[in-house]
C-alpha positions as CSV (number, residue, x, y, z in Angstrom):
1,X,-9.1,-11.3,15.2
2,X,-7.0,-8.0,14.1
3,X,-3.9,-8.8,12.3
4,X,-2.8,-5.1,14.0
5,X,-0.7,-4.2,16.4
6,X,-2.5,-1.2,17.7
7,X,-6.6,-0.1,17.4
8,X,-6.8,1.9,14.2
9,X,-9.8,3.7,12.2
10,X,-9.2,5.1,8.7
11,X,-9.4,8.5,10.2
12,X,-6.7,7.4,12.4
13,X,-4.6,6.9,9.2
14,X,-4.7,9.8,6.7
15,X,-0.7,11.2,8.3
16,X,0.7,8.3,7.6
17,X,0.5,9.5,3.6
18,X,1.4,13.1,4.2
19,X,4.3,14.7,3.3
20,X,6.0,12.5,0.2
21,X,5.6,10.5,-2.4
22,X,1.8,9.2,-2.2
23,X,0.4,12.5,-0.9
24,X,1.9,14.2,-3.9
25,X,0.2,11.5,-6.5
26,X,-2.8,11.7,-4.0
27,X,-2.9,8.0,-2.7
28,X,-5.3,8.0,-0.1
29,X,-6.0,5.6,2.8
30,X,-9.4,4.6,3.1
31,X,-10.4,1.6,4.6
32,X,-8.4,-1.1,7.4
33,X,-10.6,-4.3,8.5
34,X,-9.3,-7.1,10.6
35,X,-7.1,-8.4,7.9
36,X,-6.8,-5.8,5.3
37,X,-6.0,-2.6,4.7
38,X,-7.5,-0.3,1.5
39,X,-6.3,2.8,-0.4
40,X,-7.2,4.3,-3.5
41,X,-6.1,6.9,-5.8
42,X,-7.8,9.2,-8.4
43,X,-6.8,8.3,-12.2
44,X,-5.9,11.7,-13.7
45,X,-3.8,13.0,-16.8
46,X,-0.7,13.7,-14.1
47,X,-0.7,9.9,-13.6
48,X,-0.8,8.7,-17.4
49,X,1.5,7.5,-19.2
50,X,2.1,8.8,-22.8
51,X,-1.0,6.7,-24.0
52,X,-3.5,8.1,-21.7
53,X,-4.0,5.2,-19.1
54,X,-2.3,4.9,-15.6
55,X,1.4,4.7,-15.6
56,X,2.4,1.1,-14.4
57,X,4.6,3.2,-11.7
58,X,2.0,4.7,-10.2
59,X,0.1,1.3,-9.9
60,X,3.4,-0.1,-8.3
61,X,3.7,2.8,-6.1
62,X,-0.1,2.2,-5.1
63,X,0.8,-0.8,-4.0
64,X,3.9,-0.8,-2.4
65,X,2.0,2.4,-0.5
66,X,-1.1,0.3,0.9
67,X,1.6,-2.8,1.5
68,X,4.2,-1.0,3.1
69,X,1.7,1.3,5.5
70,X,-0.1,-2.3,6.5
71,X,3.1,-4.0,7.1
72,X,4.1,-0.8,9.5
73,X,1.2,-1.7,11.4
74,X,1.7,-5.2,12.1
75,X,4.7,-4.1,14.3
76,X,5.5,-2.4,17.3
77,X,6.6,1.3,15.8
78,X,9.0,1.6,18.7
79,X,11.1,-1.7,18.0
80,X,10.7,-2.6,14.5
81,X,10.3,-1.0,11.0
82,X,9.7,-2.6,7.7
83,X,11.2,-1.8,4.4
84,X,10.2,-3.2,1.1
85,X,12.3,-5.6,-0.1
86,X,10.8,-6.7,-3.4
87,X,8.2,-5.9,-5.4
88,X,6.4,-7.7,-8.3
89,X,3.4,-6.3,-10.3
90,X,1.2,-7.4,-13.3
91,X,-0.6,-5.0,-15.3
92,X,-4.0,-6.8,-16.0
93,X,-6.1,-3.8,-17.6
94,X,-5.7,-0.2,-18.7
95,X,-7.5,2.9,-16.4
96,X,-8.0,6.1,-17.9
97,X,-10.2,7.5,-15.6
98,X,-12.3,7.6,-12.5
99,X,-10.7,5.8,-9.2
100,X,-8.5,2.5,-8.7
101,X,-8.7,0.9,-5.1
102,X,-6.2,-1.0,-3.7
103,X,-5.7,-3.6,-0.9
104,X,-3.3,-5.4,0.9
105,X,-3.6,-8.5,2.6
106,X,-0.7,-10.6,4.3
107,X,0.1,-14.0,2.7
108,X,2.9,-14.2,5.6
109,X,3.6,-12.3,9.0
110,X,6.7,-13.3,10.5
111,X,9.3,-11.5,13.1
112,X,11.9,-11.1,10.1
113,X,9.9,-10.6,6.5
114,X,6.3,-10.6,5.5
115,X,4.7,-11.2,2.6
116,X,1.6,-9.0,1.3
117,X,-1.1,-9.8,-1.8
118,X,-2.5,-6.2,-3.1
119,X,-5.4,-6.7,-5.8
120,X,-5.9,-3.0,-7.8
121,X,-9.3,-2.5,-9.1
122,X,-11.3,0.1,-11.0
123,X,-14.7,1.5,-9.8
124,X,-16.5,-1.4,-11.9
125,X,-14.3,-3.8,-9.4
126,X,-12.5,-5.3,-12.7
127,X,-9.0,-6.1,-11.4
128,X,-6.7,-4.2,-13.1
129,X,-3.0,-5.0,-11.4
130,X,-1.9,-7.9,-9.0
131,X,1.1,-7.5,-6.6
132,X,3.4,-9.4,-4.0
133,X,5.3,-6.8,-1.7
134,X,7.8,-8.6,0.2
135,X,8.7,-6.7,3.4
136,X,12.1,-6.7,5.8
137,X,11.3,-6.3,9.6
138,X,14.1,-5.0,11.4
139,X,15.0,-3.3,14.8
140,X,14.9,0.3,14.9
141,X,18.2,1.1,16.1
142,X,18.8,3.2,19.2
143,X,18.9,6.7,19.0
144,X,22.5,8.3,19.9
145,X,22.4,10.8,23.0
């Protein structure tokens, strides 16, 4: 049983990263199953840090990304929106190149705050960052006339 609120396909997905943030790092979404959602991003020198691996920031924003797009999705879009709340990642192993995939599965979906797990891995699938994205759900607010 789908964890979503509506029928999605990755292709279905690629908008929801256009425009900001992850676009401009290039986070892309690539996979949703029944209870997960995946996105991945190419490790480049315009994502290092000063030592040549990728920025801690840019795994945090890889996660918070994938978390915060899969939270969205758990809701209806016309009642409800989630913002992140907290955030908590561990840096497990240096990248330098090639791609790091991320995804996000809920440890709690409730009508006020969920909870999401996002495991980062490189293409050998060594994990190389663990996070717990904990999300707000609250009522979109009418719009004024």
């Amino acid at each position: 049983m789908s964890i979503w609120f509506a029928d999605l396909t990755p292709a279905s997905l690629g908008h929801l990263t256009r425009g900001g943030f992850a676009e401009r790092i290039g986070i892309q979404l690539t996979d949703i199953g029944p209870d997960y959602l995946r996105a991945s991003l190419e490790v480049t020198p315009e994502v290092h840090q000063p030592y040549g691996v990728l920025h801690g920031g840019v795994s945090a924003a890889l996660a918070e990304t994938v978390g915060s797009v899969a939270a969205n999705l758990c809701v209806d879009p016309e009642r409800f929106l989630c913002l992140g709340q907290e955030l908590n990642a561990n840096h497990l192993r240096p990248v330098s190149s090639g791609r790091v995939t991320a995804t996000a599965r809920p440890f709690h979906i409730g009508h006020r705050s969920q909870v999401w797990g996002i495991e980062i891995r490189d293409e050998r699938e060594r994990l190389t960052c663990v996070s717990r994205l904990t999300m707000a759900v609250v009522p979109r607010r009418a719009s004024a006339p």
